[in-house]
C-alpha positions as CSV (number, residue, x, y, z in Angstrom):
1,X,166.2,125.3,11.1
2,X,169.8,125.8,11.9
3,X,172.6,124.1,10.4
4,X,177.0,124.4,10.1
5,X,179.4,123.7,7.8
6,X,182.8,122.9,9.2
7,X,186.1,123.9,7.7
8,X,188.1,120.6,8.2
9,X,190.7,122.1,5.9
10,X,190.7,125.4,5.7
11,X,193.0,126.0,1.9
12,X,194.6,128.7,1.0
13,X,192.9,132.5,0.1
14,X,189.6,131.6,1.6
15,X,187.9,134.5,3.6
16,X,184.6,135.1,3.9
17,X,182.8,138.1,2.2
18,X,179.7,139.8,1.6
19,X,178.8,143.3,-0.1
20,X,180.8,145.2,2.1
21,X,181.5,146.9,5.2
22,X,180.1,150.4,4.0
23,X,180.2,154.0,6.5
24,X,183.3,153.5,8.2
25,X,185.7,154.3,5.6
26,X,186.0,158.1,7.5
27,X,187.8,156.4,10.7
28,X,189.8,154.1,8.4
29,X,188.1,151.1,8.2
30,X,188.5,150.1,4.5
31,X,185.6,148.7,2.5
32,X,186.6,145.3,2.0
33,X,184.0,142.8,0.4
34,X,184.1,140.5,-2.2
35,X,186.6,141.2,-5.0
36,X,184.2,139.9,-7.6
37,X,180.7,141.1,-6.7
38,X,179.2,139.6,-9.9
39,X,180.6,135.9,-9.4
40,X,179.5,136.5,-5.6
41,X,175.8,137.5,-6.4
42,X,175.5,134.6,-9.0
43,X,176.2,132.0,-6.6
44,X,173.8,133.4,-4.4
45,X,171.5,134.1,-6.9
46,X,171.3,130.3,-8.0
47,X,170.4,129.9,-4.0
48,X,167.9,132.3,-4.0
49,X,170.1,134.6,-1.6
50,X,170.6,138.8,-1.6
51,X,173.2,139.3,-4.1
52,X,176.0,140.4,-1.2
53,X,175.0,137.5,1.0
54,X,178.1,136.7,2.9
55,X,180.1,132.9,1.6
56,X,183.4,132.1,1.1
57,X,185.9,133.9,-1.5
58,X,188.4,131.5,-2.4
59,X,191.5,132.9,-4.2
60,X,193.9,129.7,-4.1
61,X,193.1,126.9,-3.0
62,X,189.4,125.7,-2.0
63,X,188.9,124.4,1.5
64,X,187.4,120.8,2.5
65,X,183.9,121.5,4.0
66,X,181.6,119.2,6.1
67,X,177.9,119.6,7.0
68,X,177.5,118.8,10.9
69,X,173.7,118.6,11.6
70,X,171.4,119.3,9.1
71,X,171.7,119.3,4.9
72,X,173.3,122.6,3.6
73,X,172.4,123.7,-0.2
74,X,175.6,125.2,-1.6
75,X,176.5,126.8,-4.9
76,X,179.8,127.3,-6.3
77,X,180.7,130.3,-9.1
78,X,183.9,130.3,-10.8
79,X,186.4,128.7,-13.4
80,X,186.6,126.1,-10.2
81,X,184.6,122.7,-9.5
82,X,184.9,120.2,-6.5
83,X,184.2,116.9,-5.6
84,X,181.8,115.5,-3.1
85,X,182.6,113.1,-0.7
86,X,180.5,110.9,1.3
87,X,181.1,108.8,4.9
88,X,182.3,105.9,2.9
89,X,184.9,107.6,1.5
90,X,183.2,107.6,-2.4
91,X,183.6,110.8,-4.1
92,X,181.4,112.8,-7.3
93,X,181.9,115.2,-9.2
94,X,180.8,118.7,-9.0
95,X,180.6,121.1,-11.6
96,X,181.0,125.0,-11.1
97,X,177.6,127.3,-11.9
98,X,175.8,124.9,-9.6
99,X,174.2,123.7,-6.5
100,X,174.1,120.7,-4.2
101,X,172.8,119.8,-0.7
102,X,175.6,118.4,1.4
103,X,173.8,116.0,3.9
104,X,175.4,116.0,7.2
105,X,178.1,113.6,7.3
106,X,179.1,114.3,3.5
107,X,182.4,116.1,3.0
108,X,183.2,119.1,-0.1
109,X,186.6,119.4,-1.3
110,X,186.7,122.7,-3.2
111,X,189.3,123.2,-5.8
112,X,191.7,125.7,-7.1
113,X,190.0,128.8,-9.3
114,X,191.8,130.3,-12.2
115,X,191.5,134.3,-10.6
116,X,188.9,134.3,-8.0
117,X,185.9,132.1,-7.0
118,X,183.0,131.9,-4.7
119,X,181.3,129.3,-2.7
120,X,177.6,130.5,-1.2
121,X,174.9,128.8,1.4
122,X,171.5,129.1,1.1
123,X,170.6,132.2,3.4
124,X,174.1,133.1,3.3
125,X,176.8,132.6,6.2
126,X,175.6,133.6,9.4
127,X,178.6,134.5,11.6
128,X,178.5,137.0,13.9
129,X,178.4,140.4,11.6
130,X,181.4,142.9,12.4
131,X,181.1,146.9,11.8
132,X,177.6,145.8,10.1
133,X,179.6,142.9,8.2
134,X,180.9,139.8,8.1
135,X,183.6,140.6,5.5
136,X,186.9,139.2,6.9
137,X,189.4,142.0,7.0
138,X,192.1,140.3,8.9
139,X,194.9,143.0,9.2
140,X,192.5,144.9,11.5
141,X,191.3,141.4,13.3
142,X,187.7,141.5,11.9
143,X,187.8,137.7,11.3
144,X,185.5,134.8,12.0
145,X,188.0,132.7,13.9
146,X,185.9,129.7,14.7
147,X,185.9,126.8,12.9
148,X,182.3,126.0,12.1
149,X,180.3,128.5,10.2
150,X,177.0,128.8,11.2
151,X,173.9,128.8,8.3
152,X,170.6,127.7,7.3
153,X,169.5,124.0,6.7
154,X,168.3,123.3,3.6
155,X,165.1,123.4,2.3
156,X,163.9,120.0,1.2
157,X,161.6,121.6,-1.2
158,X,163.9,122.8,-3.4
159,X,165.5,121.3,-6.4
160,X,169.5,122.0,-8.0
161,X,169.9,124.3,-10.3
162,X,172.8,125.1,-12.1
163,X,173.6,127.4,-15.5
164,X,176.2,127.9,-18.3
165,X,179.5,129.3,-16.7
166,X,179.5,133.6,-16.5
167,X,182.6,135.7,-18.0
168,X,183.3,139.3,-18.0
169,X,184.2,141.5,-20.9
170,X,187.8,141.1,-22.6
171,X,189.7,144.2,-23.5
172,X,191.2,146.7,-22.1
173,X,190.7,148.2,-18.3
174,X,188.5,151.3,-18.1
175,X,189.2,154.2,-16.3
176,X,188.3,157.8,-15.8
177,X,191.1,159.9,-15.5
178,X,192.5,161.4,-12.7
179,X,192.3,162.9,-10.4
180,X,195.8,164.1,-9.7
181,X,196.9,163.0,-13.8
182,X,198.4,166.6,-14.0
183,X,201.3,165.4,-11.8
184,X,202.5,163.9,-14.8
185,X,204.7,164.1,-18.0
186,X,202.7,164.5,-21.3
187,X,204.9,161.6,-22.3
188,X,204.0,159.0,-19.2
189,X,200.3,159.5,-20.0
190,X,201.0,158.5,-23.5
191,X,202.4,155.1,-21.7
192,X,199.4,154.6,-19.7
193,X,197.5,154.4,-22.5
194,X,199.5,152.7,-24.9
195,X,201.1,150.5,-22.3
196,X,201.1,147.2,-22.0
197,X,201.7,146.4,-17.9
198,X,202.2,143.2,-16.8
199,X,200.7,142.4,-13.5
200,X,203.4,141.1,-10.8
201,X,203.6,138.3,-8.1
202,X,203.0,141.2,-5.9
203,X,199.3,141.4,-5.2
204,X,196.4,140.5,-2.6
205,X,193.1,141.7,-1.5
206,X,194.4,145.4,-0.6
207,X,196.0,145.8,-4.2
208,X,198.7,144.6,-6.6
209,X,201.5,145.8,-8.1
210,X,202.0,146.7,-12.1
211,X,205.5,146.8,-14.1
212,X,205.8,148.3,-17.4
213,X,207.2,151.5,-18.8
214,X,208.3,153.9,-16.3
215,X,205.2,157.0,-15.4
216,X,207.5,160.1,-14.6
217,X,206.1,162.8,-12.7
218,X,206.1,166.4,-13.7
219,X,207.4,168.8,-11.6
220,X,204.5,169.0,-9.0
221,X,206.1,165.7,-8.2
222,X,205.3,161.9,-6.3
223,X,203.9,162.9,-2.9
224,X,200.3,164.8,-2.6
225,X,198.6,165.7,0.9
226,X,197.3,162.6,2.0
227,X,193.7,162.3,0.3
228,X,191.0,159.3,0.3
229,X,191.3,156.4,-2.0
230,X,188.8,154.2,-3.3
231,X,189.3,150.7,-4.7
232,X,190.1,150.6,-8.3
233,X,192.3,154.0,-7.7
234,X,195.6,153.5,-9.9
235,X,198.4,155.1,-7.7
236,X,202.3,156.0,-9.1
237,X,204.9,156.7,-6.7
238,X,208.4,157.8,-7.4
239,X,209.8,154.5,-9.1
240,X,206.9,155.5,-11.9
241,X,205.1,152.0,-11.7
242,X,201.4,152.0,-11.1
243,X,199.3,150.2,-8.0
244,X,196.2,149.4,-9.0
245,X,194.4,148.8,-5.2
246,X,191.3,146.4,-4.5
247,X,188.7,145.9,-1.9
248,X,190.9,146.0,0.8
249,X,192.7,148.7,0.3
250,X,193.6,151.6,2.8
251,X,191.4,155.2,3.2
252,X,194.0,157.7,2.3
253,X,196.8,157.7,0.7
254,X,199.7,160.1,-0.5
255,X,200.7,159.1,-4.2
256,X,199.3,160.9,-6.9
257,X,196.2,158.9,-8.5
258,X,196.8,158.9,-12.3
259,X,193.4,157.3,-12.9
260,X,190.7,155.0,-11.3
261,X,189.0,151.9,-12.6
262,X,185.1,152.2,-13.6
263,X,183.2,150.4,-11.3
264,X,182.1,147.7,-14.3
265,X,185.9,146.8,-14.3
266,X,186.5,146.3,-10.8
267,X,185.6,142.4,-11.0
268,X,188.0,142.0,-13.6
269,X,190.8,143.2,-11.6
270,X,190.1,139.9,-9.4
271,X,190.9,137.7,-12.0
272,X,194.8,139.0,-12.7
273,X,197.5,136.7,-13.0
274,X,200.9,137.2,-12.4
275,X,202.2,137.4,-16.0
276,X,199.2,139.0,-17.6
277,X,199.3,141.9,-19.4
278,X,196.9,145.0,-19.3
279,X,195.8,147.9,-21.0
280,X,194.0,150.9,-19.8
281,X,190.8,153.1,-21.9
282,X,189.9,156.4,-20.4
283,X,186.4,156.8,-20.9
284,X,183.5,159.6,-18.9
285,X,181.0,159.6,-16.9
286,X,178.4,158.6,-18.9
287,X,180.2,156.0,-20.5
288,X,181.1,154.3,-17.0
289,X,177.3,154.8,-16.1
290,X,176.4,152.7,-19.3
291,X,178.8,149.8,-18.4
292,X,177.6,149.7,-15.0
293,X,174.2,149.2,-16.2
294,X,175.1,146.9,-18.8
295,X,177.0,144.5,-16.3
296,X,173.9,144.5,-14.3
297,X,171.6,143.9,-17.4
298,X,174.4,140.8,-17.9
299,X,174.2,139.4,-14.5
300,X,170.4,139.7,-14.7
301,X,170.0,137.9,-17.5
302,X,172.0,135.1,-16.7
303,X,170.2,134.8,-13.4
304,X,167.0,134.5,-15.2
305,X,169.0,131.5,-17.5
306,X,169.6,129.6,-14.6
307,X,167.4,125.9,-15.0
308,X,167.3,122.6,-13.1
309,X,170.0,120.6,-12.9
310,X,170.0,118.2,-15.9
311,X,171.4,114.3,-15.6
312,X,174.1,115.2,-17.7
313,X,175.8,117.5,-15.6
314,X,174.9,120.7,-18.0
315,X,172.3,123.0,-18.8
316,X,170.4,122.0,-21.4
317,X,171.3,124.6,-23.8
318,X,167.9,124.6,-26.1
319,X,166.0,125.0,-22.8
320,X,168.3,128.4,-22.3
321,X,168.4,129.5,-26.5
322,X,164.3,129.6,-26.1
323,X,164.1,131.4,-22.3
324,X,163.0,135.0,-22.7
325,X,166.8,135.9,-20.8
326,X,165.7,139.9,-20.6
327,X,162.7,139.2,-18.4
328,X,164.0,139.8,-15.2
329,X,166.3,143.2,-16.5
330,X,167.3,145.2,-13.8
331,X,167.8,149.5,-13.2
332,X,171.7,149.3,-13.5
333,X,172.0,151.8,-10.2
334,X,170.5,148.7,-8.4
335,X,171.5,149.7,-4.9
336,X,171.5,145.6,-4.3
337,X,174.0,145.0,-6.6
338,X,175.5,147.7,-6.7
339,X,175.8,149.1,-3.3
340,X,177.9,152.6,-2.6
């Protein structure tokens, strides 16, 4: 049975996003996709959905959501909670790490997050997919303009769930080096790695900008011949202060790359202030390929935590001490969550 939410305020940041828009990165269509895939896949996981089922990233503000014709089961992830309103105007509280069926009529507000946060639907949003997604990428017009989102009603059947809140790893940002670090000066790696940078007000989905201790070139210079860039690529141009780009960033670019984020540490990135500081850890290969399957080992885990909603508003945390949390363990090169 079909069902739609309607964005009666639509806040501030909120796009919607999936796993990616994946093959057309050769005719310049950048990636895009959710700029935390882990807080993503755990609110779809507590719905039961495909961990890059397409909901709503919400960076600032939340928007104010209302289901139209049928109930709508909805999970929110993120240091962000919201209140539920119903037709007479009385409101309840609704704590992040969980789900709740909106009957139609009944009104979400969704507050602010602290970095990035994520609001799925059972079955996942099902607008009209673009280039084989529905990511919004709205500089190139691949945007769901309308003002109901079409999804699935909710099944009756199933009961809330809800879980202890998810964090990523402190510590510095790892990256492997390269690959155009020989453009420069012994001295400006040194800073790299010794840093700190502070992350500044400029920043969105396609990157954001770092100030700290200036990265000279050597004398091969600031330009290169235009070459691909990836999200999590940290580019330096002449003024010597790094851009660390994100999910929507361009294909190609002509700075010289001094290094690029592991793929484990890509979430992080989402969760950068204005104001906070960073340090970067070169690290190989293999050591990436560990955290990547760690991360997913972590996001497994907690997925398997995930219990019924108790009374109280929070898991009950003997219930979680006792589960066996490593039963459902995942490969880390999950092509599901972790898809190229």
């Amino acid at each position: 049975m079909s069902a739609s939410l309607e964005i009666r305020s639509p806040g501030l940041g909120v796009s919607i996003q999936d796993d990616g828009r994946h093959g057309h990165r050769r005719i310049g269509v950048p990636l895009s996709g959710a700029l935390d895939p882990v807080f993503l896949a755990a609110a779809n996981g507590l719905l039961g959905n495909p961990a890059g089922a397409a909901g709503l990233e919400v960076l600032l503000a939340g928007p104010l959501l209302q289901a139209l014709d049928a109930p709508v089961r909805i999970a929110l992830a993120g240091t962000m909670g919201a209140r539920r309103i119903g037709p007479s105007g009385a409101s309840q509280a609704v704590p992040a790490w969980s789900t709740l069926s909106l009957q139609p009529g009944e009104q979400l507000q969704v507050g602010s997050p602290r970095g990035v946060g994520y609001i799925a639907v059972e079955g996942g949003l099902l607008t009209p997919p673009m280039l084989g997604s529905r990511s919004t990428y709205a500089r190139a017009g691949l945007i769901h303009a309308a003002t109901t989102l079409p999804c699935r009603a909710a099944r009756g059947h199933c009961g809330e769930r809800q879980n202890v809140a998810l964090s990523h790893e402190n510590g510095p940002i790892r990256v492997i080096p390269g690959p155009q670090d020989d453009h420069f000066t012994a001295a400006a790696l040194d800073h790299f790695y010794t840093g700190p940078f502070r992350v500044t007000r400029q920043r969105d989905r396609m990157g954001l900008r770092l100030a700290g201790p200036a990265l000279a070139h050597n004398q091969r210079g600031a330009d290169i011949v235009s070459d691909g860039v990836t999200p999590g690529a940290i580019q330096v141009p002449a003024d010597g202060q790094p851009i660390l780009l994100l999910a929507d960033c361009q294909t190609v670019g002509g700075y010289p790359k001094i290094a690029t984020v592991i793929r484990a540490d890509l979430p992080r990135l989402a969760h950068l202030q204005p104001g906070d500081e960073i340090r970067f850890r070169a690290v190989d290969a293999d050591e990436a390929a560990a955290a990547r399957a760690a991360l997913a080992r972590r996001l497994s885990d907690w997925l398997a935590g995930a219990r019924p909603a108790q009374a109280g508003g929070d898991p009950d945390s003997a219930v979680l001490l006792a589960a066996n949390l490593a039963g459902a363990a995942v490969r880390g090169d999950d092509p599901h969550l972790w898809p190229d």
